[in-house]
N, C-alpha and C positions, 0 to 999 in steps of 0.2 A: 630774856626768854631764849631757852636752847633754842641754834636753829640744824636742820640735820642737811647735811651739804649730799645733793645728788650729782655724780658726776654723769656727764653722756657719756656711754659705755661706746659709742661708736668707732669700730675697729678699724685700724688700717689697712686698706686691701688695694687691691690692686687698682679700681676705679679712683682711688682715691689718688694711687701714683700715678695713673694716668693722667688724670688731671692736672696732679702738682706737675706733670711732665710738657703737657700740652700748651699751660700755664704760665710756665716757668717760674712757680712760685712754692714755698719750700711746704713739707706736706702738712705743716701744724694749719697753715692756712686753708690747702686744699679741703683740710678736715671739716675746716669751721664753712666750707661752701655746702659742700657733701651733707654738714646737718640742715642747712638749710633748703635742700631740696635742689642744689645748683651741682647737676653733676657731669654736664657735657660743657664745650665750649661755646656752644651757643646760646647756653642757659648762664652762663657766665658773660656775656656778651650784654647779653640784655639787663642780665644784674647790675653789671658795673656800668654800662652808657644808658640809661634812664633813656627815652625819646616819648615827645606826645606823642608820636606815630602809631606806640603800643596801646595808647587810651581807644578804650571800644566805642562804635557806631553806638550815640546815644539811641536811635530808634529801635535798638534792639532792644529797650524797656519797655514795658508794657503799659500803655495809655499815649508815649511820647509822641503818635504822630496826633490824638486826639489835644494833647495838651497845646502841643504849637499850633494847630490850626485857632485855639480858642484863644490866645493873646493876640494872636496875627489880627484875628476879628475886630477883638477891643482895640487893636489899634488904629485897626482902619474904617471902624465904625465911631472911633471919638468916645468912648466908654471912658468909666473913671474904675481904674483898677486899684486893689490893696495889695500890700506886700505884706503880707500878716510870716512874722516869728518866733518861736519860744523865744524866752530871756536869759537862757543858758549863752556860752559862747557861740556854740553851735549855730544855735537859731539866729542869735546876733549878727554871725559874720555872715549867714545864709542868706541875710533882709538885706546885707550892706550890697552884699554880692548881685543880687539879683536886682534889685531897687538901681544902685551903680548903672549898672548895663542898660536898663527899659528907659530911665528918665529920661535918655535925649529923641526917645521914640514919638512922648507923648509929649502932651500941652501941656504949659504950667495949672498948676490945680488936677490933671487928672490922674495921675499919678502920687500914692503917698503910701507912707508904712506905718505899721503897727505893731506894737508889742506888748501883751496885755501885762498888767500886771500880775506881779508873784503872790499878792495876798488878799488883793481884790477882786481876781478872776484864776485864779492857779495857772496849772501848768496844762497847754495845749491850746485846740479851737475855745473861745468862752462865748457864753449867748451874748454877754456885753459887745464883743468883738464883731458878732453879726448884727445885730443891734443896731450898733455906729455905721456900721457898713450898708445896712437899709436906708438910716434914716439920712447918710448923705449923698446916696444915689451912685454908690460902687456896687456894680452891676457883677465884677468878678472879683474874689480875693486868691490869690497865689498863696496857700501854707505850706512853709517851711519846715522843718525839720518835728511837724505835730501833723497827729491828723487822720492816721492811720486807722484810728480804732474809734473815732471822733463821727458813730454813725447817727448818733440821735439831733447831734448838731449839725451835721449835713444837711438832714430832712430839713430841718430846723429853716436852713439857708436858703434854701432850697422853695421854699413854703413864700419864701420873706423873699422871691425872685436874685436870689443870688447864688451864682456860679463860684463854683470850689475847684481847684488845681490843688493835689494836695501831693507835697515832695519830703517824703518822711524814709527812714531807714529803722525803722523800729518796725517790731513784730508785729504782724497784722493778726487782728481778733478770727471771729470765725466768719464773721462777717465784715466785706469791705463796702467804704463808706460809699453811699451812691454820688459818687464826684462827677462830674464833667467828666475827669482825667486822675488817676492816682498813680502817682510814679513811686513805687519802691520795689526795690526788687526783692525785697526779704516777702513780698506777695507768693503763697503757694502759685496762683499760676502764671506766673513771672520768671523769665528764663534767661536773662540779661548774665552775662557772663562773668559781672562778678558784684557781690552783695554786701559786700563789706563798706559801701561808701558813707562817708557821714552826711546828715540833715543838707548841708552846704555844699556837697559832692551832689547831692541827688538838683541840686540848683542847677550846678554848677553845668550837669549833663542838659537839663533844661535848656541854658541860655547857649551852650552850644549847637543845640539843634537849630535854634531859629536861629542863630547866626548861618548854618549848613542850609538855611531856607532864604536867606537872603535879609535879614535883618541884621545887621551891622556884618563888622568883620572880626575874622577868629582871633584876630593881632586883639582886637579889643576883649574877649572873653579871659586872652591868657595873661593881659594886665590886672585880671582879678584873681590871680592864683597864688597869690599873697596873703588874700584872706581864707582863703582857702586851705592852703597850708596850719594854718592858725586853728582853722577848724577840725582839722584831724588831728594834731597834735593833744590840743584841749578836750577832746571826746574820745581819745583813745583808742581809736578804731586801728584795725589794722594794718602796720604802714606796708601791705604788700600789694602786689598785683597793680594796681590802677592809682589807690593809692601813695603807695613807693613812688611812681612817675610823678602824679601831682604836686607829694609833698617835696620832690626833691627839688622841680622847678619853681613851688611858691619859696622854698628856703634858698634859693638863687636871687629871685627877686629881693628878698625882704633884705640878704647882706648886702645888692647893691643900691638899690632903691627904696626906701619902706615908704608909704605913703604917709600924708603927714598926720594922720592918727595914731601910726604905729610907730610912726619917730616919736612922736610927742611922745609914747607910754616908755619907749627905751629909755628915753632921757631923764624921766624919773625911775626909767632901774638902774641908773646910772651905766650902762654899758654905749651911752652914744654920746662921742664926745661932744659938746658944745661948741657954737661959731668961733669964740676966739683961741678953742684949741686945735682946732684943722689947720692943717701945714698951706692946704691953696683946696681951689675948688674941686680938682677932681683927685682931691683925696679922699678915701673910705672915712666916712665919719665914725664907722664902728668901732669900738677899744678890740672885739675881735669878730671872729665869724660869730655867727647865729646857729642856733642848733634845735633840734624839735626839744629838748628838754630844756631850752627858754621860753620856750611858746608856753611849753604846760606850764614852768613855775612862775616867770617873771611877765609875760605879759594875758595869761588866759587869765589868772586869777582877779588881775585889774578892771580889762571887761567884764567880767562876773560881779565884780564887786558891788556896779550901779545897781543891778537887777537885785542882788542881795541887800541891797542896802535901800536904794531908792528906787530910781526907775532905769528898767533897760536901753529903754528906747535913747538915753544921753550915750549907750554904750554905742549904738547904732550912728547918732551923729556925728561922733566922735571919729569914727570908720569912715563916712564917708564925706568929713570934711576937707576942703580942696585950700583951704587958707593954712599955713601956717599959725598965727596968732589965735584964730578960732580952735585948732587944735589942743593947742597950749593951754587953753584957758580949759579946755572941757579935759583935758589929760589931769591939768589939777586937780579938780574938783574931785574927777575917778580916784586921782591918789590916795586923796583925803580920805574917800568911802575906802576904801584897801585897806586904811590903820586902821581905818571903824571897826571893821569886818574883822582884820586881825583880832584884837580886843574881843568882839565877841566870841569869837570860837574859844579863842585861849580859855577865857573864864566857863562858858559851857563844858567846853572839854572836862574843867576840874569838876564842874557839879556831875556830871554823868559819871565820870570815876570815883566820883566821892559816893555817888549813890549805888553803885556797886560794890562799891570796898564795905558799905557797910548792912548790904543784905546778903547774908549766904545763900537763898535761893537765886539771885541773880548771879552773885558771885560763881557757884558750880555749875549751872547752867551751860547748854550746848550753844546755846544760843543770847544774845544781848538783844535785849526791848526796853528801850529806855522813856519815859514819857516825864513831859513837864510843861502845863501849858503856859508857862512863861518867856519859853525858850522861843530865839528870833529864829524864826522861818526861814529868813535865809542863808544860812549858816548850818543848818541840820546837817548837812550833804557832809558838809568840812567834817563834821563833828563826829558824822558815824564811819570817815574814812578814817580817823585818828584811834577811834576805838577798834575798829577793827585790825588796826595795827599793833594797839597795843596787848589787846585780848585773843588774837588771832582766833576771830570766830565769829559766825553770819551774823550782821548788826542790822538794826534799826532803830535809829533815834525819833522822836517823833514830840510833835507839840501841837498849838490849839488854832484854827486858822479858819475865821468863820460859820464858826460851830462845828464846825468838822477836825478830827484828829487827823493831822497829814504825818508826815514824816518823809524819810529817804532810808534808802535799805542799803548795804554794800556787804561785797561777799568776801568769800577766800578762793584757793583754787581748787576746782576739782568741784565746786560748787553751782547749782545754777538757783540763786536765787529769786530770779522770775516766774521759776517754775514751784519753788516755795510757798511765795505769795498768789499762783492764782489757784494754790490747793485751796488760798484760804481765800478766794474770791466771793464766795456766797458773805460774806461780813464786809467788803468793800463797797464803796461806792466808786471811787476808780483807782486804777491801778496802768502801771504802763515800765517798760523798762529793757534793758538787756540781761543777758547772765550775770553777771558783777553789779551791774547798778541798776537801781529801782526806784520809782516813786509811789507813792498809795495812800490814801485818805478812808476814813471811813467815821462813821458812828460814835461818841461816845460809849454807847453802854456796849457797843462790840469790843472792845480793848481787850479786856479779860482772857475771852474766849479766841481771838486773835492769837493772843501772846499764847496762851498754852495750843494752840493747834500747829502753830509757827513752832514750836521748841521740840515738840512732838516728829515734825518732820524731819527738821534738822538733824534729832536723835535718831531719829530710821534709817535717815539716808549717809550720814557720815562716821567715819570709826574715828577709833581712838587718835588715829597715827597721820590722819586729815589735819588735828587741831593742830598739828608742829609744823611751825609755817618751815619750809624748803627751800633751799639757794640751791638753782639750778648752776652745773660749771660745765661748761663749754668745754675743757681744756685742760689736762694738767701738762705744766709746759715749766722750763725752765728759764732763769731770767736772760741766758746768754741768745736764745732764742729771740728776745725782744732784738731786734737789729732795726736799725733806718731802714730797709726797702721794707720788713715785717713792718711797721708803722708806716708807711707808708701807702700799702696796699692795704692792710687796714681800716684805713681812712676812707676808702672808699667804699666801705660798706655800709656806709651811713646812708642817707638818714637813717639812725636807729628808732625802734618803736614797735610796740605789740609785732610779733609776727618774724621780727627781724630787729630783737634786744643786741643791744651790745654785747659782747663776747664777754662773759666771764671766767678769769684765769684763776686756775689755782699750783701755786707753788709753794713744795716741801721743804723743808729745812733751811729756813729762812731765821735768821741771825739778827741782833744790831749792829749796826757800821760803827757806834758811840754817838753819833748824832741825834738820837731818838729824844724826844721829850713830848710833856703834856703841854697843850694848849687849852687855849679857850674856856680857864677858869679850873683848868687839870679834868674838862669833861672830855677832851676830844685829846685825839693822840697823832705828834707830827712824826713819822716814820725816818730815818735811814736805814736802810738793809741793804745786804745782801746773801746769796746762798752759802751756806756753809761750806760747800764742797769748793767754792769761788774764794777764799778766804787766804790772802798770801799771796794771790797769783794775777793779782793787780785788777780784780774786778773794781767795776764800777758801781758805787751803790746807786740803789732804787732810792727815790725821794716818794714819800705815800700821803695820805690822812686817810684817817681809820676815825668818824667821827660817833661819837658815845664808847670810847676803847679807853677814855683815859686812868680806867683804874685797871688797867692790864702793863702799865707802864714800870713799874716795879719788879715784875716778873721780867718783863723783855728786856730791862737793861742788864739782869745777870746773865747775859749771854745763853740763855735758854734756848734752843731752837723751836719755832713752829713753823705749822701753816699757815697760809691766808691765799682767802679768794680774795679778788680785784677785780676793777674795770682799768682799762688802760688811757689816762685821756691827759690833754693839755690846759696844763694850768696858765693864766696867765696875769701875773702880777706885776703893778709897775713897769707895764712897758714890753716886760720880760716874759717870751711863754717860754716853758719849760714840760718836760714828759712826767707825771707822777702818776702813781697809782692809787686809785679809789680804792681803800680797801671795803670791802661789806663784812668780811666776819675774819677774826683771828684763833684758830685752836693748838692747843699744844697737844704735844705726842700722846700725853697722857687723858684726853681727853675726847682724841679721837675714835 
């Protein structure tokens, strides 16, 4: 699939040398501060030295001083509380988190967590969930990262003498639930200073406050910002503002310390060495640092796996177990569910492509609705982010889950697909989600009329020049510019993530050094270059991979010139890390 490369058109001017001046840093960098909204020294200050100090007074959320007074209660009335969470990451590391923190408040037994099931109660508050929670006398349940729009099952709770906390960062309906306390601040009359936090962040501000009330100490809330970090990394949220702070100190923790659920899962990604390969005790067990793009791909995916596969709540034990060997054991079992998971998406993937390739009305389509009710539930999500990858266009896979058609939606950019699906809310029975990701259930015999009202909007609201997915570039830069203090400072602009992506470079007239070749089956392509105008004058070439490029490898060993965008990051094999560049896309002259 073409992709059409947008460069930032952002000019060099004078704020920008003042900066690079004040800075002392050269002006390709200054550049890349200035698109980020960092254009004084003080906004550079705060960028690059992260401090808790900058996290906001939880009570400026709205419910937060009713919500602390109502665990303070439970606690000191001897109440029996739930820690109720989705089965996503999200809600997983929210239950660990908050669950973690209250246990040594309360009595053995009055205290426990809950995660309902994916296929037996879906996605959010379930009447099963309050159910349980009447019939063995928890008086309050804490929800996690659901709950928001969850107002029939309030009353519900409510009816059934139990009290609701509910800490969600998803959209609220038109109506909020009648909770005890609702903390999100994505609430129209919610004024908290910033809204971007995930399901676990909204916790997270929770168990800070009643620690600022005198229940435990802050030393103890920020030993849980490990999990935390996990939690924004896997849900995508924005790493800036509050979260930038958070995620930078949970990715401090996790490289020096990970707890032993989350060692146990490194250790089947294999990136943590093993006991008999540590030099002595206070040596870094990690092969290297940690990074928010291991959170997403090597360990979110594995907590997800139970709730996809079996059940969450092992994801949840898993977090908060304090044993080694019990970790281990429950880390395998996760692994095992991961290859499950694997396997099922892969083969799904191929029937939803197969089922496309061979209807031309889905096939031209603005939009992909895909149905099969044999497809695993838990794995849909996987399945409609691959498609939309590959189709570049609003997807929804969708399958059969207690008499009701569920599915998961995901989008492109420039797209709000929540607002798609609540065009077509009169045909749901629920629905819940952000701009890019969605979930929705509804009716059988609404399918039909779904899928053609869904296709209908998608056709209104987006043009032709939407469907061609875009690489944004940062930068067009030369490679002499890459120097040690540029990587350097650099590196400090991590954590990358939503909001604050890694810098993508693009440079011209880029050459083979002769070292170029195809890897991995001749699909993926291993790079040497350098620039053209560099050639003689004892440059040093660039080391790349450029993965799915390996039929462009014929062309590039004739000494052809192109472009290529990149990421600039370190590799590290064998011991050895080294600078290569990520290539994402190669164009030649003639094609630009």
């Amino acid at each position: 699939m073409e992709t059409r490369w947008v460069l930032n058109e952002t000019v060099k001017n004078q704020q920008i040398a003042d900066l690079s001046k004040v800075l002392n840093i050269d002006e390709n960098l200054a550049t890349l501060l200035v698109q980020r909204g960092i254009c004084t020294y003080e906004d550079a200050k705060t960028f690059f030295r992260p401090s808790l100090s900058q996290l906001h007074d939880p009570f400026l959320m709205k419910d937060m001083d009713k919500a602390v007074e109502r665990v303070l209660r439970a606690i000191n009335e001897g109440e029996k509380v739930l820690v109720y969470g989705d089965y996503d990451v999200d809600g997983t590391t929210a239950v660990a988190l908050v669950y973690t923190y209250l246990k040594p408040f309360f009595k053995k037994k009055k205290i426990e967590f809950y995660i309902p099931d994916r296929y037996e109660e879906g996605y959010g508050i379930s009447y099963k969930g309050i159910e349980y929670a009447a019939a063995n006398d928890f008086k309050l349940i804490i929800a996690l990262d659901c709950g928001i729009k969850a107002v029939e099952r309030i009353d519900y709770a409510n009816s059934k003498g139990v009290d609701f906390i509910i800490c969600d960062h998803h959209r609220a309906g038109d109506v909020i639930p009648n909770a005890v306390a609702v903390l999100d601040a994505k609430r129209p009359d919610c004024y908290y200073p910033y809204d971007e936090l995930s399901g676990c962040g909204v916790g997270f501000k929770l168990i800070t406050a009643l620690s600022m009330k005198g229940l435990g100490k802050i030393e103890q809330v920020y030993e849980l910002l490990d999990l935390l970090a996990v939690s924004i990394a896997a849900d995508i949220v924005p790493i800036t503002g509050e979260n930038r702070v958070l995620a930078y100190f949970g990715l401090k923790q996790l490289n020096k310390k990970p707890r032993p659920g989350i060692e146990a899962i490194l250790q089947h990604a294999n990136i943590y060495r093993r006991e008999e390969e540590q030099v002595d005790e206070d040596d870094n067990a990690l092969t290297r640092e940690l990074t928010i793009s291991d959170l997403v791909f090597l360990i979110g995916p594995r907590i997800n796996a139970a709730g996809r596969i079996d059940k969450a709540s092992d994801s949840v034990r898993l977090l908060i177990a304090e044993k080694k060997d019990h970790a281990e054991k429950l880390a395998a079992s996760i692994n095992d569910l991961n290859d499950m998971r694997r396997e099922f998406d892969n083969r799904i993937t191929e029937e939803a492509l197969g089922m496309i390739d061979d209807n031309p009305a889905l096939r031209n389509a603005k939009s992909t609705v895909v149905f099969n009710e044999n497809w695993h539930k838990g794995v849909i999500g996987i399945v409609a982010s691959r498609l939309t990858d590959y189709y570049y266009r609003p997807t929804i896979v969708l399958t059969m889950a207690n008499d009701l058609i569920t599915g998961s939606a995901r989008s492109i950019r420039n797209f709000d697909i929540y607002d798609a699906i609540d065009n077509c809310s009169d045909l749901l029975e629920h629905f819940g989600g952000h701009k890019y990701a969605a979930g929705l259930s509804m009716k059988p015999e609404n399918l039909k009329e779904f899928s053609q009202r869904f296709e209908a909007y998608v056709a209104e609201h987006l043009v032709e020049e939407d469907f061609v997915p875009e690489l944004e570039v940062d930068l067009n830069i030369n490679f002499r510019d890459i120097t040690p203090k540029f990587m350097r400072i650099l590196n400090q602009f991590a954590p990358f993530g939503p909001g604050n992506m890694a810098p993508v470079f693009c440079t011209d007239n880029v050459i083979d050094a002769g070292g170029s070749r195809p890897v991995g089956s001749h699909r993926h392509l291993k790079l040497t270059v350098i620039q053209q105008q560099d050639k003689g004058q004892g440059a040093v070439p660039f080391s790349g991979i450029a993965f799915q490029k390996g039929d462009l490898f014929d062309r590039i060993s004739t000494g052809e010139p192109f472009s290529i965008c990149y990421h600039l990051e370190y590799n590290t094999w064998q011991g050895r890390t080294t600078l290569q560049l990520n290539v994402k896309d190669i164009k030649f002259k003639n094609s630009l």
